[in-house]
C-alpha positions as CSV (number, residue, x, y, z in Angstrom):
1,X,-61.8,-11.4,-106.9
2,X,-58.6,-9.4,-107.0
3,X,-58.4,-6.6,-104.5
4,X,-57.1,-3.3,-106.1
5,X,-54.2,-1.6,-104.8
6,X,-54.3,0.9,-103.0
7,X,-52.3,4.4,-104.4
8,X,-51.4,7.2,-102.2
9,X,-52.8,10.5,-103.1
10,X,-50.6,12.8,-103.9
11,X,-51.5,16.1,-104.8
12,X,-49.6,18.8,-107.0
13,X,-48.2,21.0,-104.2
14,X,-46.8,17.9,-102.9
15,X,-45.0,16.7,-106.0
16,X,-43.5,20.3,-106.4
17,X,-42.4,20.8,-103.1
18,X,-40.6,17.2,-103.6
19,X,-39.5,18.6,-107.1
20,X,-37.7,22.0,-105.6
21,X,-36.4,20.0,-102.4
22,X,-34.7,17.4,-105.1
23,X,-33.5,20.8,-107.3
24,X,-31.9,22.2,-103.9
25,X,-29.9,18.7,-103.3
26,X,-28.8,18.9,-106.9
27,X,-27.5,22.6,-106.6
28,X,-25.3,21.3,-103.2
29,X,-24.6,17.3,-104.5
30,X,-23.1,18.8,-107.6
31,X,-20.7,21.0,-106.9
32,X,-19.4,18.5,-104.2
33,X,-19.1,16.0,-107.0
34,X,-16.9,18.6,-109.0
35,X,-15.0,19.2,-106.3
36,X,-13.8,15.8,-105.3
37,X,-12.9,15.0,-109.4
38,X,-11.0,17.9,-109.7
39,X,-8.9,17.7,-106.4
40,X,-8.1,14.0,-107.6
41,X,-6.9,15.4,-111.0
42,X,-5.3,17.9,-109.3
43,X,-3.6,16.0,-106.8
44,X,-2.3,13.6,-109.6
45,X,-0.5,17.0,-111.0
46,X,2.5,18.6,-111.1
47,X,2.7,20.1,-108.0
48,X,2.9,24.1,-108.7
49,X,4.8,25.5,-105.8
50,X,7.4,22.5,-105.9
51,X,11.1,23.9,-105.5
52,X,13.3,24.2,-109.3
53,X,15.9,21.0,-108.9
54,X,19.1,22.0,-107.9
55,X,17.9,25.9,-107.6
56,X,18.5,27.8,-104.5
57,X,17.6,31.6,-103.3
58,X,20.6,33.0,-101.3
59,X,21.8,35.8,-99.4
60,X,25.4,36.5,-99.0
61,X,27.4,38.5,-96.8
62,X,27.9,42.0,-98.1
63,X,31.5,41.7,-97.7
64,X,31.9,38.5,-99.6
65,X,33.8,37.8,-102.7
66,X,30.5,36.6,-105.0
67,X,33.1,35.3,-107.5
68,X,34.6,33.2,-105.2
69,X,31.3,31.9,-103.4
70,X,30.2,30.7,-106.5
71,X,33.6,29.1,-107.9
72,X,33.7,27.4,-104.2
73,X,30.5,25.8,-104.8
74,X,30.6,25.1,-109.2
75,X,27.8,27.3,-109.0
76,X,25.8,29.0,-112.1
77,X,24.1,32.4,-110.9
78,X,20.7,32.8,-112.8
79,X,19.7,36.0,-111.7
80,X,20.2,38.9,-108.9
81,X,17.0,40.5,-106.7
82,X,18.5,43.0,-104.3
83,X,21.0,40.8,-102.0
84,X,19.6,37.8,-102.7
85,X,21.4,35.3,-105.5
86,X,19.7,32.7,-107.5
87,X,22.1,30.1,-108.3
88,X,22.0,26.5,-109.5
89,X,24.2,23.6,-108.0
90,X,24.2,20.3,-109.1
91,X,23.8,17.1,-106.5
92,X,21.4,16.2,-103.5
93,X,19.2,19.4,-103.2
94,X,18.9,18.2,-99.4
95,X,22.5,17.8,-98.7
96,X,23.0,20.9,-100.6
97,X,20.8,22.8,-98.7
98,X,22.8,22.2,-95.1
99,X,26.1,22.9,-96.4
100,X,24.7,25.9,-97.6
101,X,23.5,26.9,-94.3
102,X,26.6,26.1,-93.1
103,X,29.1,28.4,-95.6
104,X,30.1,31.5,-93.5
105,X,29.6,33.7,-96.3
106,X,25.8,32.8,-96.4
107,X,23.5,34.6,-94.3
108,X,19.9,33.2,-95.6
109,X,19.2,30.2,-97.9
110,X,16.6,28.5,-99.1
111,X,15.1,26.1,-102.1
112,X,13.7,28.1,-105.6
113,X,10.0,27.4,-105.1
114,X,7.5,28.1,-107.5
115,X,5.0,30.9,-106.5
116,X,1.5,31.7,-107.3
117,X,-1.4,33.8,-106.4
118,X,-3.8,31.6,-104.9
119,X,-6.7,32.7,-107.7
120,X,-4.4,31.6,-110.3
121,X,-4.4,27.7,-109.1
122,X,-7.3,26.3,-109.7
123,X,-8.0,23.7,-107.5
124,X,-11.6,23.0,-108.3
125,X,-13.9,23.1,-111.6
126,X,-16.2,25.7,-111.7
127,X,-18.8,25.4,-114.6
128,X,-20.5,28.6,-116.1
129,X,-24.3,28.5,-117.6
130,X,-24.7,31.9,-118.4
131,X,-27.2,34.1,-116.3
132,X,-29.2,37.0,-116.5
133,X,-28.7,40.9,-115.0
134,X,-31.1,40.0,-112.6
135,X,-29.8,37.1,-112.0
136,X,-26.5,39.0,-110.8
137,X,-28.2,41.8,-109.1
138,X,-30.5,39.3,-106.9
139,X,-27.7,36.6,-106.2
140,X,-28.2,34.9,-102.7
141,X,-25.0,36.8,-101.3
142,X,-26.6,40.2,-102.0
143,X,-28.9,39.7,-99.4
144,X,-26.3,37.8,-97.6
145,X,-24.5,40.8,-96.5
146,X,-27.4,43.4,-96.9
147,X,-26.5,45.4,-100.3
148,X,-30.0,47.0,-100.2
149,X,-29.4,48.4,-96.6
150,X,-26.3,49.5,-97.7
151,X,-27.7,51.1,-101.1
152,X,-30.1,53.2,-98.6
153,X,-26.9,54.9,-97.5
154,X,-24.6,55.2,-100.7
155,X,-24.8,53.8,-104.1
156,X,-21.2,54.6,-104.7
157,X,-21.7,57.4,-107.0
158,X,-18.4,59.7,-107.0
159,X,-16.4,57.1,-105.6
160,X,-13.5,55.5,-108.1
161,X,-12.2,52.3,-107.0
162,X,-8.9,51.3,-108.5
163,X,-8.2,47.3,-109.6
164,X,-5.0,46.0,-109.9
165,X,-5.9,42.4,-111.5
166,X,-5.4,40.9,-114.7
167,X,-7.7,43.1,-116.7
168,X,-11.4,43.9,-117.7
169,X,-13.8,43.4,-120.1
170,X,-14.6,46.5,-121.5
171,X,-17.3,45.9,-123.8
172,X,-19.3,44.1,-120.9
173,X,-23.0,45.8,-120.5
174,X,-21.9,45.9,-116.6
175,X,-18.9,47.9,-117.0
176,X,-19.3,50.3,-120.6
177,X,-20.4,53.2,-118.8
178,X,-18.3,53.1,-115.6
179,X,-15.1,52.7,-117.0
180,X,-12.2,55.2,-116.0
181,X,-8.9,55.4,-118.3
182,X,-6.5,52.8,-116.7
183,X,-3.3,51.5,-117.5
184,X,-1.6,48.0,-118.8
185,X,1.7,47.1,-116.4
186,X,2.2,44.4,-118.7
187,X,2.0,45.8,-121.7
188,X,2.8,49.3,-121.0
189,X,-0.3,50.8,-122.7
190,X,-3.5,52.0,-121.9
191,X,-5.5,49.4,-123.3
192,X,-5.7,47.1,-119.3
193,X,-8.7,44.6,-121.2
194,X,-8.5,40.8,-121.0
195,X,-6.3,38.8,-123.1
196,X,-6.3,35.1,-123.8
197,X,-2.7,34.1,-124.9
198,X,-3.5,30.3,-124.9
199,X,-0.4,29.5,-123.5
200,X,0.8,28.1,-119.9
201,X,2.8,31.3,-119.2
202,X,4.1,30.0,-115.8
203,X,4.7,26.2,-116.5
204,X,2.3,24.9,-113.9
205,X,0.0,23.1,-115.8
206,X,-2.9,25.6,-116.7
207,X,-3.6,27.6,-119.8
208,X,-4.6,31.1,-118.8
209,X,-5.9,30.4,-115.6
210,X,-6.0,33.7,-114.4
211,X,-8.5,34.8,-117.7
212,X,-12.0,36.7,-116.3
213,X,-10.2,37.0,-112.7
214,X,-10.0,40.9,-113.2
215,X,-13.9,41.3,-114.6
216,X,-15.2,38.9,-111.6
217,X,-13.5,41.2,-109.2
218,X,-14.9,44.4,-111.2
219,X,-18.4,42.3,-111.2
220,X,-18.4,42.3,-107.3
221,X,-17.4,46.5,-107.1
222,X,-20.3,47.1,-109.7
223,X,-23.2,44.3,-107.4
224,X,-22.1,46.6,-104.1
225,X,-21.6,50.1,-105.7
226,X,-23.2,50.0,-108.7
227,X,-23.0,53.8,-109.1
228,X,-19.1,54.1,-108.7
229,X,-16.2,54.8,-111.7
């Protein structure tokens, strides 16, 4: 006679506590995952802060004949910020560089590098799944640094906060009702809303990778003072 086997009883409490603890490793496994893709990807890419070949930023001495400095060297000036001289020479940029350092017209050199905000380099892969107002108003991090404690005191009502970023959404539900007049640098109009150009603006690899950067920051202002302009 064959002995049955034995099964383990497991109740339902059980299989949903296993069931949310497997959810919470998912929430951290993933994002890891993301992570080390994109920093592979991203380490196989142009690097965006290397230095423009044969480009150099340099400061001369007031006194010096800027004609001459650049016939002395065969160099082509691209452009003029202040004191500073952006000029391109052609050979060894390292060998360059020294005898640069070395002309006694030449107060300050240094390579051309490429420049970015750090928002606008993505180095990892964020995904977005949509959400929910409450959703926003009850994120983890609002409790984090005590937002209701703080809401006891001020709400923000009366207070305008100014944001210098890359624009705002303005028909968002967060933001309709709080919006002050603002002002476009770039465009030199009022209108300071997102724009998606599709286009790699800065040659570093990414197609508007600063888009949504101005409504996130405008999302955090609105989560901590929800009652400010």
């Amino acid at each position: 006679m064959t002995k049955p086997k034995h099964r383990p009883n497991v109740c339902i409490d059980d299989a949903r506590g296993w069931s949310r603890m497997l959810g919470r490793a998912l929430r951290v496994i993933l994002p890891i995952l993301s992570l080390l893709a994109s920093t592979v990807a991203f380490g196989q890419a142009t690097d965006p802060f290397a230095a423009e070949p044969g480009e150099f930023l340099v400061e001369i001495q007031s006194d010096a004949d800027l004609d001459a400095f650049l016939e002395r060297w065969d160099a082509t000036l691209l452009g003029v910020s202040e004191t500073v001289l952006r000029i391109r020479v052609d050979g060894d940029d390292e060998q360059l560089l020294e005898l640069l350092e070395d002309d006694e017209s030449v107060v300050d050199v240094s390579p051309n590098h490429r420049q970015h905000t750090p928002e606008a380099v993505r180095q990892m892969v964020l995904g977005a799944f949509g959400g929910t107002f409450s959703e926003y108003a009850e994120q983890d991090v609002a409790g984090q640094i005590g937002i209701d404690m703080a809401h006891e005191s001020s709400r923000g009502a009366g207070v305008v906060v100014a944001i210098l970023d890359t624009g705002i959404d303005p028909l968002h539900e967060l933001f309709r009702s709080n919006i002050a007049p603002g002002w476009d640098f770039v465009d030199s109009d009022p209108q300071p809303w997102e724009e998606r150009h599709g286009l790699d603006e800065d040659e570093d690899g990414a197609i508007d990778e600063g888009f949504g950067h101005g409504s996130m920051v405008a999302g955090l202002v609105r989560l901590v003072a929800p009652e400010a302009t």
